[in-house]
C-alpha positions in Angstrom: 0.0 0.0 0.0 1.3 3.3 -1.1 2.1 5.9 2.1 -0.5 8.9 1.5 1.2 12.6 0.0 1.4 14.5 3.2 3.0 17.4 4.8 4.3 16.1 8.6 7.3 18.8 9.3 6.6 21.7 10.8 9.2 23.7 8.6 7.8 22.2 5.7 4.5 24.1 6.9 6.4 27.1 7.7 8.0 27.0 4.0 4.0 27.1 2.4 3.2 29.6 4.9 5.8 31.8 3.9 4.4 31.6 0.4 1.6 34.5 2.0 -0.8 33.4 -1.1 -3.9 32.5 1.0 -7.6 32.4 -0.3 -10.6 31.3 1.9 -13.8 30.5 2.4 -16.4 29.9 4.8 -15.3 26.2 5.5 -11.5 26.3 4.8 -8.0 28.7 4.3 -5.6 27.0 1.2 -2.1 27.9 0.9 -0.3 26.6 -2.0 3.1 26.3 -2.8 4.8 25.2 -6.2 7.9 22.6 -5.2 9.1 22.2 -9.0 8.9 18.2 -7.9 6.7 15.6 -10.0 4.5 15.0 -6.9 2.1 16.7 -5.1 1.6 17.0 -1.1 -1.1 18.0 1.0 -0.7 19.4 4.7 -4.0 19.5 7.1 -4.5 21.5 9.9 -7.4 21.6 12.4 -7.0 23.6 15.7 -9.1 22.9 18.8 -11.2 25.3 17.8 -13.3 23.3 15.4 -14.1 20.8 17.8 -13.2 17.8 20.1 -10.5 15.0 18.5 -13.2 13.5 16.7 -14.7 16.3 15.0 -11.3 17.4 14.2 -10.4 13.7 13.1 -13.5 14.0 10.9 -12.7 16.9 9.0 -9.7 15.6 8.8 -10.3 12.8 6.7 -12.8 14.3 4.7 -10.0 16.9 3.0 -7.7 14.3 3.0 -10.7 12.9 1.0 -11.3 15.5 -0.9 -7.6 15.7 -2.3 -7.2 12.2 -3.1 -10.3 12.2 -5.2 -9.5 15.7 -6.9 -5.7 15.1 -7.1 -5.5 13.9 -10.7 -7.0 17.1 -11.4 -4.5 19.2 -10.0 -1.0 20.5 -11.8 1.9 18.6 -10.6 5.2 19.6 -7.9 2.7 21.3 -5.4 2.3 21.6 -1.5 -1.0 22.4 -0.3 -1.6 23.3 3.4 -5.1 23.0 4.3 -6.6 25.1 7.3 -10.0 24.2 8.3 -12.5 27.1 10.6 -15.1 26.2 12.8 -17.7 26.3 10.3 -16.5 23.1 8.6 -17.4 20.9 12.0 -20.9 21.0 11.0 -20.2 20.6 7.2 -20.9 17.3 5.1 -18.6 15.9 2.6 -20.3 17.6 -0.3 -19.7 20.7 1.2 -16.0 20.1 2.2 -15.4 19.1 -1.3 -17.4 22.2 -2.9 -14.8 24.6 -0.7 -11.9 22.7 -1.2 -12.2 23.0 -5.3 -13.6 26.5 -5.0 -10.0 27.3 -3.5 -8.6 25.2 -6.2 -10.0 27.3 -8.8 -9.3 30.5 -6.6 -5.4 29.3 -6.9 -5.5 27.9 -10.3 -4.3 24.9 -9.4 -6.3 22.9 -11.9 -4.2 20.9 -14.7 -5.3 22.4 -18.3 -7.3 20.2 -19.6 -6.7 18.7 -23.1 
């Protein structure tokens, strides 16, 4: 079984942070980062302020969802760090998904299509 694309370092964060592109919406914050690498990497973060462990949990796994369905979509050698606000404790998948290719699209993230 493959190991899932994902941002774990703190620095790594940092570096995408320090990009200071942001967009958001109601649900979620997206910060992208071009790496020039053939992958692409996704970072999730969900403070205490959305919830308990498992609403944070939850949310959790429905971005990490939401980019592994969506990621053949996406241009190639990026890191994308994921913030989610309160609002997306109460959201459903279709929602979370809806944001998260909103930002996508607010980025221009999206692979040209041929």
């Amino acid at each position: 079984m493959k190991r899932f694309p994902s941002i774990k370092k703190g620095q790594d964060f940092q570096i995408v942070y320090g990009e200071k592109k942001s967009y958001a919406n109601k649900e979620l914050v997206m910060y992208v980062r071009q790496t020039g690498q053939t992958g692409r990497r996704i970072g999730i973060s969900v403070s205490k302020r959305v919830g308990n462990s498992v609403v944070r949990h939850r949310v959790t796994r429905l971005i990490r969802e939401c980019f592994r369905l969506n990621q053949e979509r996406l241009t190639t050698g990026l890191d994308i760090v994921v913030v989610a606000r309160a609002a997306a404790a109460v959201s459903d998948y279709k929602n979370i998904e809806r944001a998260y290719l909103h930002l996508c699209g607010l980025h221009n993230i999206f692979r040209e299509s041929k």
